[in-house]
BATOR-116574 format. One record per residue: z, x, y of N, C-alpha, C, O, CB in turn. Coordinates in steps of 0.02 Angstrom, whole numbers, plus 50000, padded with zeros to 5 digits. Atoms other than C-alpha are relative to their C-alpha. Glycine has a CB too. Layout:
BEGIN
ZXYZXYZXYZXYZXY ...
! end
This chain:
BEGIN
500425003449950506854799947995499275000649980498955005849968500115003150072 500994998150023504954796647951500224999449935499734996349914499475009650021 500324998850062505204797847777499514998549958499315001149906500254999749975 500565005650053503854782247736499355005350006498915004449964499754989750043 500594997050008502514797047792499915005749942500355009549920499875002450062 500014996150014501464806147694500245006149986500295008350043499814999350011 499834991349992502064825247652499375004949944499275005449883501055001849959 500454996150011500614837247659500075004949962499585007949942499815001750044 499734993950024501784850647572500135000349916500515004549893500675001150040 499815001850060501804844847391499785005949967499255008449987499764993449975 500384997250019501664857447267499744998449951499844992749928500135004150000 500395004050050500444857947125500254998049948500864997649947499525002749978 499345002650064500954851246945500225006449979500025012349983499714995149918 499544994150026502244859546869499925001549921499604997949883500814998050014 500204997750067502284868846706500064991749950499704989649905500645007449972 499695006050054503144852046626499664995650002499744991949953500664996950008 500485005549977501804839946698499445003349963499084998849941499884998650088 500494997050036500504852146608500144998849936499754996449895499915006650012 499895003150079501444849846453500114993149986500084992049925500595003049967 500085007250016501604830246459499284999749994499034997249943500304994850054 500725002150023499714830746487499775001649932499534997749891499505002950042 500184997650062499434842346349500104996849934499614994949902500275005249996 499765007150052500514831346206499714995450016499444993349965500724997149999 500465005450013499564816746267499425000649991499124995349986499984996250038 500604998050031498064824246221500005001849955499445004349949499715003350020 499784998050058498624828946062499964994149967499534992549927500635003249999 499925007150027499224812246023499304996149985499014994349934500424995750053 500875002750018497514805246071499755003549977499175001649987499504998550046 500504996350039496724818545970500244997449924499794998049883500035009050013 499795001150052497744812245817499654992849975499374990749924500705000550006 500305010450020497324791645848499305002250023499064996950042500434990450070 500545003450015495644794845864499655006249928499085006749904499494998750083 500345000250065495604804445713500324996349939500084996949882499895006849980 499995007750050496384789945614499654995749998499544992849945500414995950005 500365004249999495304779345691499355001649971498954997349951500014998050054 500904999150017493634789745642500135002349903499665003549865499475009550069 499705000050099494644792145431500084992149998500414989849951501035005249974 499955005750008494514774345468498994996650009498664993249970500684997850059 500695001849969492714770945548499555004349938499075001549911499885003150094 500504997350041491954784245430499614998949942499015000549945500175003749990 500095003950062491704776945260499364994750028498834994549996500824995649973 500625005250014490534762945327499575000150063499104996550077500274991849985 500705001049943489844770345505499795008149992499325009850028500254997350104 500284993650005489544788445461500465003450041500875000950079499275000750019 499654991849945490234806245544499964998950083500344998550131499375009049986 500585000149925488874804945685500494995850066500574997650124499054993449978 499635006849957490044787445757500465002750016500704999850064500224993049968 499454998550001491534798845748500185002950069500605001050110500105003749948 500014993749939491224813445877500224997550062500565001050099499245003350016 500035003649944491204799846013500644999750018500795000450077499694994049995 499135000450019493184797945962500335004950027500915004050047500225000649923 499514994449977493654814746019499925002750083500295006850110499855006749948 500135001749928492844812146207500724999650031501055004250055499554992650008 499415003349963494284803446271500725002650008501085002350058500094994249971 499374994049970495804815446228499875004450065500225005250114500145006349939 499764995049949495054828446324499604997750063499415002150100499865008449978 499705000249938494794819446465500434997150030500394996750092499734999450029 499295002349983496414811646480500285008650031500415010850087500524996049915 499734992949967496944831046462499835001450061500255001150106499805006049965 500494995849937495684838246598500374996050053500604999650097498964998950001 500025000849946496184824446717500894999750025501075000250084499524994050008 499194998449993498394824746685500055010050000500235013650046500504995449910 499634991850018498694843846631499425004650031499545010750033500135002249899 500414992249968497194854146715499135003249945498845000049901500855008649984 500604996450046495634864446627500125004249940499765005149891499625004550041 499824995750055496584875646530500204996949926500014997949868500565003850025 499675003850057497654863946437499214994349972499304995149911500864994650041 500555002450006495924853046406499595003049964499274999949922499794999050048 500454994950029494994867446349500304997849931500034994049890500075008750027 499694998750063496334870146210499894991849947499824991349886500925002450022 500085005050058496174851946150499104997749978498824994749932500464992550030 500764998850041494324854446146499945002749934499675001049881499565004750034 500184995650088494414865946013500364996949946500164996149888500305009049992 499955001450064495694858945934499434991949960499294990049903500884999249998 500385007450048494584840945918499355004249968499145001649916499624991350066 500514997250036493104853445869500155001449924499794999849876499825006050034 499734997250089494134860745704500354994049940500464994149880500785006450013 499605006050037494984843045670499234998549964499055000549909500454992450059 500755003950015493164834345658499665003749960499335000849916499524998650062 500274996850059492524849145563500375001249921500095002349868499855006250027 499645000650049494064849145450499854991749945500004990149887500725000950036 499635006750038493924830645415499394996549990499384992849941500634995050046 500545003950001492214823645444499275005549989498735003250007500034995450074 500334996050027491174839045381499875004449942500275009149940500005001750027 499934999050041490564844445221500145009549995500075013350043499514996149972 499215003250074491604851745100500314998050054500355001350106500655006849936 499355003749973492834839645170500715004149995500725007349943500094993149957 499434998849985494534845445209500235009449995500735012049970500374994849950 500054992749993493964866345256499684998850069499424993850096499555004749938 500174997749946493574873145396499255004850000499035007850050500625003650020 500724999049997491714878945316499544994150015499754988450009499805002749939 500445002949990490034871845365499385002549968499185008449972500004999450057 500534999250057488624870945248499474998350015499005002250012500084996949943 500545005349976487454856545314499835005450085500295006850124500464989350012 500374997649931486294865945476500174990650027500644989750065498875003949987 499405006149955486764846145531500315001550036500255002250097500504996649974 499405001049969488394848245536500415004250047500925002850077500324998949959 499814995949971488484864445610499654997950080499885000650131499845006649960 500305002349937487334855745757500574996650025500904998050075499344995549994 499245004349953488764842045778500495001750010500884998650046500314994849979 499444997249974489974853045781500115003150074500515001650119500125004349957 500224999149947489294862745905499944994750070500324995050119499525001949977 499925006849926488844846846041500624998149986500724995450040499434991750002 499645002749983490474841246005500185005650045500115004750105500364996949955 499714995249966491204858546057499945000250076500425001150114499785005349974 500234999349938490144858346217499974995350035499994995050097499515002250002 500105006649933489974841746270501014998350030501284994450069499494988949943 499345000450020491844844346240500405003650078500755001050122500105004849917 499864996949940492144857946368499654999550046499935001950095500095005349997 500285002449931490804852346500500334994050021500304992950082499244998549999 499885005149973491634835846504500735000350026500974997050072499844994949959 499534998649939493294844146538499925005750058500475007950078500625001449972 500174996149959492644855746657499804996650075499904998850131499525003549967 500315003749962491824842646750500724994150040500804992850100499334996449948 499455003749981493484830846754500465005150038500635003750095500344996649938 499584997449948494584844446813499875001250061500265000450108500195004549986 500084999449928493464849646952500124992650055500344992850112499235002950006 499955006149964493444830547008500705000849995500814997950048499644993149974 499395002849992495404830146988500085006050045500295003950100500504998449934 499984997049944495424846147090499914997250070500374995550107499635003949991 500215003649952494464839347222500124993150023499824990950072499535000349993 499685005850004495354823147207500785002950062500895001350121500164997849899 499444996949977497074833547249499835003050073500165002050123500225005449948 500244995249921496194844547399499904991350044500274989150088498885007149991 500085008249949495644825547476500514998849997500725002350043499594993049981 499405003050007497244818547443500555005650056500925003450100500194999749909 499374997149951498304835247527499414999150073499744997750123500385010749976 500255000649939496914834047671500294994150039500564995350092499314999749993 499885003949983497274817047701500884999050026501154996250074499694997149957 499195000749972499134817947713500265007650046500845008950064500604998849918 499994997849949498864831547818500124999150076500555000750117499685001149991 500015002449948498044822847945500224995550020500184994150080499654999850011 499535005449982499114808547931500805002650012501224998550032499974994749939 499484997449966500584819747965499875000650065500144997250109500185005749976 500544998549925499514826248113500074997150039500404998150090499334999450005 499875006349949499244810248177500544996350013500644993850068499654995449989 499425000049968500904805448154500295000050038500574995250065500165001549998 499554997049941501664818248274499604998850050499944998550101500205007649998 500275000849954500424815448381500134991850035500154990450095499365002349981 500025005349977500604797948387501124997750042501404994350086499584995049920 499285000049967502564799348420500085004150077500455003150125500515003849942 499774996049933502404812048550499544995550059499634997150118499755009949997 500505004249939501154800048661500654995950047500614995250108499314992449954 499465002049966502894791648704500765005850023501335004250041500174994049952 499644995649964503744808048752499994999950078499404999550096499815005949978 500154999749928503984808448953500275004350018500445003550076500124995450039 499634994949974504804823948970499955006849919499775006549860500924995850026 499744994650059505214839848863500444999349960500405000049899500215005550018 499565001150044506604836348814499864995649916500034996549857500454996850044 500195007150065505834819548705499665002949974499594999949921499634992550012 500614997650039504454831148640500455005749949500305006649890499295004050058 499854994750035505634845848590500594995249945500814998149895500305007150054 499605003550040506814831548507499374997149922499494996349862500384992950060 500705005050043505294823448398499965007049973500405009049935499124995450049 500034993450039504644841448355500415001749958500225000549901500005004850032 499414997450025506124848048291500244996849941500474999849893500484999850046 499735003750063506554833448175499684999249956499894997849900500184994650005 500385000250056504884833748103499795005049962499505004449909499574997550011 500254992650039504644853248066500535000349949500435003149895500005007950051 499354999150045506454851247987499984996149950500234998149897500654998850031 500055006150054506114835447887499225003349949499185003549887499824990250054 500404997050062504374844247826500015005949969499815006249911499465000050008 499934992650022504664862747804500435001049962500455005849924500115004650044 499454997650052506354858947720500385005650043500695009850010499655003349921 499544993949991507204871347849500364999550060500304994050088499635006650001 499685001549940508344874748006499205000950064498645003150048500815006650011 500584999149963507184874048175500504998050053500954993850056499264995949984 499765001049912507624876548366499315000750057498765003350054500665007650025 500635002149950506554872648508500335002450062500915001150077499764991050006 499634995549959506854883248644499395001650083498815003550074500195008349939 500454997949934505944886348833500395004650042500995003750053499784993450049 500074995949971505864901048933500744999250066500734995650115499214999750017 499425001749930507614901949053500405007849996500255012549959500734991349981 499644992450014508764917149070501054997949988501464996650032499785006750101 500375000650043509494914748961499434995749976499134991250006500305000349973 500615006850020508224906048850500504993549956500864993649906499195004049928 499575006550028508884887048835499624995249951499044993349954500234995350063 500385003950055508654876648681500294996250003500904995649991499875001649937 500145007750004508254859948705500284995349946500654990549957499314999149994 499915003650048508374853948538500345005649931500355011849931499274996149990 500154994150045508804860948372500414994249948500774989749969500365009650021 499875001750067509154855148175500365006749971500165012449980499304997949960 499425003849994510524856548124500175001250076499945005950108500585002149946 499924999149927511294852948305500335007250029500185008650087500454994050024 499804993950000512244870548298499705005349971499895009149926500494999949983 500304991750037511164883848262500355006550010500735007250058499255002450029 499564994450001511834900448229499295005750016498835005449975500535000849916 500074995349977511004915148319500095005349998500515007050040500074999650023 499574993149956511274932348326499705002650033499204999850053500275005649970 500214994149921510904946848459499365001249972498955003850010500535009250020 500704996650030509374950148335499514995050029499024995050066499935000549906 500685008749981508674930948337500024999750085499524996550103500474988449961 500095003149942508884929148523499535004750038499175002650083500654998450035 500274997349981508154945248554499274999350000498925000850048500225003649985 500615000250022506484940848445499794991250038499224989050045500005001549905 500335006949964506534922048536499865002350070499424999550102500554992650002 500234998549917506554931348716499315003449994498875001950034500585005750047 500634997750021505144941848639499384994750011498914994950052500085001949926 500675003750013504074926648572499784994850075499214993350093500154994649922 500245001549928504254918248751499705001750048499344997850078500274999450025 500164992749952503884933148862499345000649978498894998450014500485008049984 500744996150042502344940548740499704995349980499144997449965500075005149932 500235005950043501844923548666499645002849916499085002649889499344995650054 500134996550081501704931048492500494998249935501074997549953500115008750006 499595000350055502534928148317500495005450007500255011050016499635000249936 499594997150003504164935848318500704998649939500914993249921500054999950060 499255000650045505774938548198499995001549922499995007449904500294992050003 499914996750052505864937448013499445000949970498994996749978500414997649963 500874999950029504344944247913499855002950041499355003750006499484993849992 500424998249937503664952048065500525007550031501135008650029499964991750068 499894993050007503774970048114500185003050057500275009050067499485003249976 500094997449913503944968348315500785002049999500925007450026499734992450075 499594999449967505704967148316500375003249937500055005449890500204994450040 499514997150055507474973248202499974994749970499724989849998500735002650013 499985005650038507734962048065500404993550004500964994650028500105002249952 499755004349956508284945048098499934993149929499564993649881499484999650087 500075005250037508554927748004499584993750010499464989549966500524998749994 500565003549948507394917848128499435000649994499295006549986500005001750060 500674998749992505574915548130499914999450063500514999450076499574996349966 500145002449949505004911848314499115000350017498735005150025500475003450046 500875003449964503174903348368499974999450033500534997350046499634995149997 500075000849941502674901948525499464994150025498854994950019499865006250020 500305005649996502164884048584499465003250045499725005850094500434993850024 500214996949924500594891048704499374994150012499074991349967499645010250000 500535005649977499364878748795499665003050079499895006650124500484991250012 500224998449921498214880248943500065008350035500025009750095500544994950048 499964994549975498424898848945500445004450021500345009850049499774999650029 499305000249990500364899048954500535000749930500215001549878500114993150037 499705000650040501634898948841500654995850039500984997550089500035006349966 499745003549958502584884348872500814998949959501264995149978499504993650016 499195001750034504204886048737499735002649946499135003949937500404991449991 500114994650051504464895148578500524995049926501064992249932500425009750037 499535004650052505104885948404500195005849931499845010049903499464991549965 499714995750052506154894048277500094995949931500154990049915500705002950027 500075004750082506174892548087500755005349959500925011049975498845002049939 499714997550039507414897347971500214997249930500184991249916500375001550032 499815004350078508004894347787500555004249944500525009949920499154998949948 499254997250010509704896947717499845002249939500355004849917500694994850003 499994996450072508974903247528499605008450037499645012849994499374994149921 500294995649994508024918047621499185002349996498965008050005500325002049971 500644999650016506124913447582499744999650078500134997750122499744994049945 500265001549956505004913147717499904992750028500064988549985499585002649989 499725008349959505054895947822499274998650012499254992750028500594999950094 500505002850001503344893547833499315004349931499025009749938499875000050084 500354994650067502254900047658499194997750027499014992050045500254997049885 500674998350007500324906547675499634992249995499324989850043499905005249930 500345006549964499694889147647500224993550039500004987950049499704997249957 499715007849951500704878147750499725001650068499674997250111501024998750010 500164996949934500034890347896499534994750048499704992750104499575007449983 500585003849960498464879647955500264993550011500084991750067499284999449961 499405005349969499734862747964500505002850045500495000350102500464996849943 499644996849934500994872848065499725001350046499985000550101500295005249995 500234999049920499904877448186499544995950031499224998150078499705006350013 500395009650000498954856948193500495000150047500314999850105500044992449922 499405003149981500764854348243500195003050065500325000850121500545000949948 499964992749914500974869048371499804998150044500094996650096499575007450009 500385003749938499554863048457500164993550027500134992250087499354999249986 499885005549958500054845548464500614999950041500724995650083500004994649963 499285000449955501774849648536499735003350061500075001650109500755004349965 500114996949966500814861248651499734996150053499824997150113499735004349977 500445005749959499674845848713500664994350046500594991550101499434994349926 499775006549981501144833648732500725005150062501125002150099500334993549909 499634998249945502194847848841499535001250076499735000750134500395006749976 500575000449946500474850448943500244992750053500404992550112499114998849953 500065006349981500584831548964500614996850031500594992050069499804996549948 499295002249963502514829649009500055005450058500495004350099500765000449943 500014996849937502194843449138499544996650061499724996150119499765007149986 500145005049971500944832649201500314993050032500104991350087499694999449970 499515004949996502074817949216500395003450039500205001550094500314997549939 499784997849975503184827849289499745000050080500034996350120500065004049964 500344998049971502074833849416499754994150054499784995250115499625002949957 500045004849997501524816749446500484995950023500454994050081499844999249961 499295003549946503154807449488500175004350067500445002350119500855000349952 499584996349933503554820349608499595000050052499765000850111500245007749992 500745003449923501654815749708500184992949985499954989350029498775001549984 499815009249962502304796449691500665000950017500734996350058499974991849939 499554998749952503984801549753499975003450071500345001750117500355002749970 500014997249915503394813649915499444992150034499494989050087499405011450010 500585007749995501984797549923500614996250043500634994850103499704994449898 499795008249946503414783949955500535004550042500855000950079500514990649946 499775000349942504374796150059499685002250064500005003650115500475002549993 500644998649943502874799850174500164990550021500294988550078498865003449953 500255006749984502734780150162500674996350053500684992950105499854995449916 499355003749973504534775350200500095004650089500035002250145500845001949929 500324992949925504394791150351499534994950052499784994050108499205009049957 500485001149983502864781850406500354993450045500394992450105499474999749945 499635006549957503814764650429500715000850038500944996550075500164994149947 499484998049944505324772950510499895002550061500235001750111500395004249981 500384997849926504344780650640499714994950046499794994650107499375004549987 500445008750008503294763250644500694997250053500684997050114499954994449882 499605003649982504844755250678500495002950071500774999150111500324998849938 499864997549974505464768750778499654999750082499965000250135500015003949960 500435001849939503994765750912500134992650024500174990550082499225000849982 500035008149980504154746350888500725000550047500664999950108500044993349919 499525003049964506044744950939500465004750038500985003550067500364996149958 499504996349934506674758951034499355000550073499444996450118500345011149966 500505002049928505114760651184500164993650008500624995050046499135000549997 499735005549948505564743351242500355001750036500315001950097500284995049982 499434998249957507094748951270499975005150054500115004450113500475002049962 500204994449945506694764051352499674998350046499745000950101499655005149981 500385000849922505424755451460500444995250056500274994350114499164995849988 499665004249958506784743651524500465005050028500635003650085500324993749965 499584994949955507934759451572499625003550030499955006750072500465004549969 500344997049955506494767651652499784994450060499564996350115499415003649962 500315004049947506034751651749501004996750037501054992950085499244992149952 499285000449975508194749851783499895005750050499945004550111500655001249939 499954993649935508014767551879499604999050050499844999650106499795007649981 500365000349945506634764751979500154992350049499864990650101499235001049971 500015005549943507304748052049500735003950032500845002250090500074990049969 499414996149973509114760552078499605002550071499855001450127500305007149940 500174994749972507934771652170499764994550047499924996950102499565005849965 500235002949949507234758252278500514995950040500374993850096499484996649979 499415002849971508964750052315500325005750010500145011149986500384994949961 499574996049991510444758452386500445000849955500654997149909500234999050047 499584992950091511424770852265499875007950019499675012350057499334999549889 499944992250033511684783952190499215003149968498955002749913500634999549926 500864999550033509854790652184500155007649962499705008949923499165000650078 499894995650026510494806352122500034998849914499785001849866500525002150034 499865002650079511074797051963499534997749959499434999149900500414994949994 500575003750003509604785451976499555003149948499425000949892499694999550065 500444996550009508434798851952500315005349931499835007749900499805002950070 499734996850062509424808651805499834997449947499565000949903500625000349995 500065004050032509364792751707499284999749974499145000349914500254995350030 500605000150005507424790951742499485008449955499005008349917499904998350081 500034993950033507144809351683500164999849928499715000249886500415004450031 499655001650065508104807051536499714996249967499634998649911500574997550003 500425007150008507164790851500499485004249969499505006249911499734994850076 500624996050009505524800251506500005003349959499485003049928499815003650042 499664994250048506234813051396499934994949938499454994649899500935003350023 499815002650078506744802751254499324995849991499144995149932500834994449989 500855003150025504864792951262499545005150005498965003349998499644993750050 500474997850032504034806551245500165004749930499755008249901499645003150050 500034996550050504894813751106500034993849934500044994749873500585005750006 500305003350058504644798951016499314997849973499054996649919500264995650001 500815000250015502954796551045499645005149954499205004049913499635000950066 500064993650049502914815650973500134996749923499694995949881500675006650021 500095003150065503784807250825499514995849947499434996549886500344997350007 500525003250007502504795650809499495003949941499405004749880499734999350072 500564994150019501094807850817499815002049929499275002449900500235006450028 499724994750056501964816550667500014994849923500344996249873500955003450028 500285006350080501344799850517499505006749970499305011450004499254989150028 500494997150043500264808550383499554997950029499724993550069499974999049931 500765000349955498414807550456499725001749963499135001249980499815003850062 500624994850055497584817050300499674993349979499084994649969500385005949913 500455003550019496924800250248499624997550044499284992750027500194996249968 500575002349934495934797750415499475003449991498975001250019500215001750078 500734998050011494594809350354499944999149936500344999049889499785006950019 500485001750085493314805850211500045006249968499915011649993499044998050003 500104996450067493474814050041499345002049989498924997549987500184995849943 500804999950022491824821949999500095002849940500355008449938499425004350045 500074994150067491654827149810499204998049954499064993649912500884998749930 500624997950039489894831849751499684993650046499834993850106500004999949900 500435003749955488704815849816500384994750026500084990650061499384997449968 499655005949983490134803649848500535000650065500895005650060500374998049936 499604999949941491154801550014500354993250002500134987550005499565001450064 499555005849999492654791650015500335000750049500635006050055500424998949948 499485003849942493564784450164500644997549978500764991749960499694993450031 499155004950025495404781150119500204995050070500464989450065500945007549986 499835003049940495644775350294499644993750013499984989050036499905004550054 500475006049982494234762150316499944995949935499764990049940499225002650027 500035001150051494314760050127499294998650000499174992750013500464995849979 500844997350008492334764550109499815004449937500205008949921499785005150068 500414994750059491394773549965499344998750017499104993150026500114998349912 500674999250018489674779949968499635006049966499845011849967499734999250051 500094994850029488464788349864499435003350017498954999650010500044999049943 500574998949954487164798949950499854996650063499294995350087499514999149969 499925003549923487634791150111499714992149979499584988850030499415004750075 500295006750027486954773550010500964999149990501365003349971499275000149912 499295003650023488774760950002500054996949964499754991649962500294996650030 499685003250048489564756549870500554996049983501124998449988500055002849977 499655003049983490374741949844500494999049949500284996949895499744995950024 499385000550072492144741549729500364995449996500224991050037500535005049993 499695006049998493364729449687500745001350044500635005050092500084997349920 499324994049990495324735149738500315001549978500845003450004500405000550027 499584996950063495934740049587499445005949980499625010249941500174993449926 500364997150033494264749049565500365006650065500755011150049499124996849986 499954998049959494424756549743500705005649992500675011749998499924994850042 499464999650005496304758349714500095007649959500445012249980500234993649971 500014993750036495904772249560499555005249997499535009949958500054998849948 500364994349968494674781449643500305003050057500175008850072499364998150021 499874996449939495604783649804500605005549970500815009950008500274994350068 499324999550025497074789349698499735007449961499955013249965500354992349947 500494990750044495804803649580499975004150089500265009350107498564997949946 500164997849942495194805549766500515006450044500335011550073499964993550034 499664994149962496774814449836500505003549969501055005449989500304998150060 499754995850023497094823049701499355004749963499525007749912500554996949962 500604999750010495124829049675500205007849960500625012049979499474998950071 500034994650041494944842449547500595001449951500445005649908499905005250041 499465001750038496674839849455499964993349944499584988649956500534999050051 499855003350024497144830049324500424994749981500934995749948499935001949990 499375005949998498044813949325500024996449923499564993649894499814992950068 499835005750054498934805649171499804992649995499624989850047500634999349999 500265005649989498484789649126500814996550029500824991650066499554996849926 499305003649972500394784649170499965000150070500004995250107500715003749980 500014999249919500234792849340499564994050033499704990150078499635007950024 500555007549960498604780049371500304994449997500454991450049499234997749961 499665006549998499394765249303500644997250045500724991950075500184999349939 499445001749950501134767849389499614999450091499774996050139500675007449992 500155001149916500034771349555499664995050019499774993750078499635005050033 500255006249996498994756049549500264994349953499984989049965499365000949993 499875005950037499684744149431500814996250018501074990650023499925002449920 499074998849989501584748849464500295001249924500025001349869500504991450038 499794996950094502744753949315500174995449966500424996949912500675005349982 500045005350048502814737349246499405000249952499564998549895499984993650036 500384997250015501104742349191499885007749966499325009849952499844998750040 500144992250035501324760549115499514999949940499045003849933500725003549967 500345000950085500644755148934499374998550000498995000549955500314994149952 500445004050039499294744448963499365005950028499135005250085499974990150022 500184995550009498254759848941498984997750028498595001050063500345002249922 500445003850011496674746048916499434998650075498834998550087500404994149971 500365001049924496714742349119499795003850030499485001650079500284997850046 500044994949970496474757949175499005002749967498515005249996500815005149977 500674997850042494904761349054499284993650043498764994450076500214997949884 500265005149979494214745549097499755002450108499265000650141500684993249975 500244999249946494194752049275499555005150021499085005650060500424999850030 500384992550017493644767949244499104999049993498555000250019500355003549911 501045005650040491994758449146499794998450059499235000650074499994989449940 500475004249930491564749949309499895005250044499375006350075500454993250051 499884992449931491974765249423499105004749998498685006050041500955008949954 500614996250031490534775349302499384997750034498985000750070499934998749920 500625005050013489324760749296499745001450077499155002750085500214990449978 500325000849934489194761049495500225006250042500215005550103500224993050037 500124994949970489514778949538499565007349945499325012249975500755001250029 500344995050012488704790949416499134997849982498874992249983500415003549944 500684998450009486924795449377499664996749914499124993849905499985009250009 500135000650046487104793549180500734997149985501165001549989499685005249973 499215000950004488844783849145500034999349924500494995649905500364992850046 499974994650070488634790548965500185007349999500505009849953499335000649971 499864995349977488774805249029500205004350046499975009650066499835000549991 499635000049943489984805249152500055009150047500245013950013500774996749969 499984996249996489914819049263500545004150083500695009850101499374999949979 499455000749957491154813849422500664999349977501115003349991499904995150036 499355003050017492534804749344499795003849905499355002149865500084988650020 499924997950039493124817749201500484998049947501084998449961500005004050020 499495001150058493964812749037500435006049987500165011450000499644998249933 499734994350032495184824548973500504994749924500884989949933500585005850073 499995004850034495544816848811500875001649973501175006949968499325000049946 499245001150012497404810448760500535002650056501135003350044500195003949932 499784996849941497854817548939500014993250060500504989950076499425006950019 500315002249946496854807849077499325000550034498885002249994500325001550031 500254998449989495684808849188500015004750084500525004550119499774995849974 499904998449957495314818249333499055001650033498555003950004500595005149986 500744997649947493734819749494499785005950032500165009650064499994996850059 500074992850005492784834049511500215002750094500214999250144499055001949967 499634997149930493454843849671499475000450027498925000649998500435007050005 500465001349964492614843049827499485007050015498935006750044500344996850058 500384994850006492044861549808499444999749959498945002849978500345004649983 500514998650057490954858649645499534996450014499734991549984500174998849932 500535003150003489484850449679499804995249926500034997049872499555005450017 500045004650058488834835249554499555004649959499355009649990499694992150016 500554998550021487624840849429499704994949971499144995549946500035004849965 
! end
């Protein structure tokens, strides 16, 4: 799964890639000294030197500095063997030629010195980059997680697909239950489960390599966010090496965090459906009571106005009057019902200089009114009664747009922009309506004052 991405984990060349560079620097050290037992005769020595440039930086930039070095010297001893007097020794006679030998030597090894560091620094850009395009990757897959489960499924397939190893994804339960895991049967023992209840509990590295617990075949990490530890992921690898090596460390824990952000964010969601579920059953409550006043009091007032014509005709006033009692009874305990609608949106929101009316649908800022649209209105009243929390951008869209709308991420911003423009001070520098970035947003609580 994924395989078209990047992998940040490559290692460097191998001995055999050092020796292909090396032979091709050889080779080119050979053709361009045919070419300069060819050039020499009618352009001089001097034209030659230029000839032995180009092996070593083919070397420097395939096989490394070392292997580069070595074909420095050897183009230094060829060129003095072949294009320096006495011809075909390895003495130097001419103060000349002992000069050109020399700049070749040096311009020889500065110019692979200079190529390897650029192919170094070529390689470091190159693993940076497919770093952060792993990075962004997972990040960009987990934005469509809506739960734990979808986040610890995604995780799991990608620590296993890059680390090369087994991995379980596991949250805090008694026992502790795992969600996900590569291969789908992981094997456990009393050691590993002990060091995963550990890394949940303590939020600390636990298991193999690590000194907290008995020895174990498991690594365990502890996903932690917001000050919590919100699930714990295990590593393992069936040859016995460590499951995550010294420099893969600072990508493993890119990754940590983003799984840490996108369980933050499905707890949110969470959190969120369950205030637009008590929402529509306050709402549906609201119109059963509603309805409850509309069509039962009629009735009741026609059996209270049946008794009192009993009581004024001849009868049974005994009965009459039971009926009428009774009557009375059941209208006022519906009126009680009544009573009993949510009412919290009948008083104004105050947070920092702004006072919102959900009831009159009103905003003002410093007792000055502000006038919104009802989509603008719509996602302020909505920050409004949840003031100082954080709402997903899903939660906003499903509460004003409806969930046909979840995605379009665009409308919500767009409202946001206008919201700024005509309630803060500096809407550059928003200081009511808070970003929390790849989250949501959320309005400062009615305790904090604006600044």
């Amino acid at each position: 799964m994924h395989d078209d991405l990047p992998s940040p984990l490559a290692t460097p060349p191998s001995a055999g890639s050092r020796a292909i560079g090396l032979a091709l620097g050889l080779l080119l050290t050979l053709a361009a000294t045919l070419a300069g037992l060819l050039l020499a005769p009618g352009w001089g020595s001097a034209a030659v030197v230029l000839l032995y440039l180009p092996p070593v930086l083919v070397t420097a930039r395939y096989a490394g500095l070392v292997p580069a070095l070595a074909v420095s010297v050897i183009a230094t001893l060829v060129f003095n063997f072949f294009f320096t007097e006495p011809y075909r020794t390895l003495r130097i006679d001419s103060p000349a030629d002992l000069v050109t030998v020399m700049a070749l030597f040096l311009v020889a090894v500065v110019t692979s010195q200079l190529t390897s560091a650029m192919r170094t620094q070529a390689q470091l850009a190159a693993e940076r980059a497919a770093r952060n395009a792993t990075i962004a990757g997972l990040a960009r897959r987990l934005l469509s997680c809506t739960d734990r489960d979808a986040v610890a499924a995604v995780v799991t397939c990608d620590l296993a697909r890059l680390f090369d190893c087994h991995v379980v994804f596991a949250v805090e339960a008694e026992p502790a239950q795992i969600l996900a895991a590569q291969p789908a049967s992981p094997a456990l023992a009393p050691n590993d489960h002990a060091a995963l209840a550990t890394a949940l509990e303590q939020g600390r590295v636990t298991g193999r390599g690590m000194l907290h617990v008995s020895p174990t075949d498991w690594q365990f990490h502890p996903v932690s966010g917001a000050g919590k530890v919100h699930a714990a992921i295990g590593l393992a690898r069936t040859d016995g090496r460590p499951p995550v090596a010294e420099s893969q460390r600072e990508l493993f824990g890119n990754l940590l965090d983003q799984a840490a952000l996108a369980l933050e964010r499905a707890r949110l969601e969470a959190e969120a459906s369950a205030t637009i579920a008590s929402k529509e059953r306050d709402r549906m409550r609201a119109v059963l009571l509603a309805s409850i006043g509309e069509d039962v009091k009629p009735r009741l007032l026609a059996i209270q106005t049946g008794a009192r014509s009993l009581r004024r005709n001849p009868g049974d006033k005994e009965a009459a009057g039971a009926v009428a009692s009774e009557a009375a009874k059941l209208q006022l305990y519906v009126d009680n019902l009544v009573d009993l609608g949510p009412g919290e949106d009948q008083e104004p929101i105050i947070c920092g200089p702004l006072t919102i009316d959900l009831f009159c649908h009103t905003v003002s800022r410093d007792e000055a009114p502000v006038h919104l649209t009802p989509k603008e209105f719509a996602v302020l009243a909505e920050l409004a009664r949840h003031a100082g929390r954080v709402l997903t951008h899903r939660h906003l869209l499903r509460a004003v747009w409806g969930p046909a709308h979840e995605d379009h991420i665009d409308y919500l911003r767009v409202a946001i922009r206008a919201l700024r423009q005509k309630l803060e001070v500096d809407p550059a520098a928003p200081q009511l309506i808070r970003n929390e970035p790849a989250v949501g947003y959320r309005l400062v609580p009615p305790e904090v004052p604006a600044i």
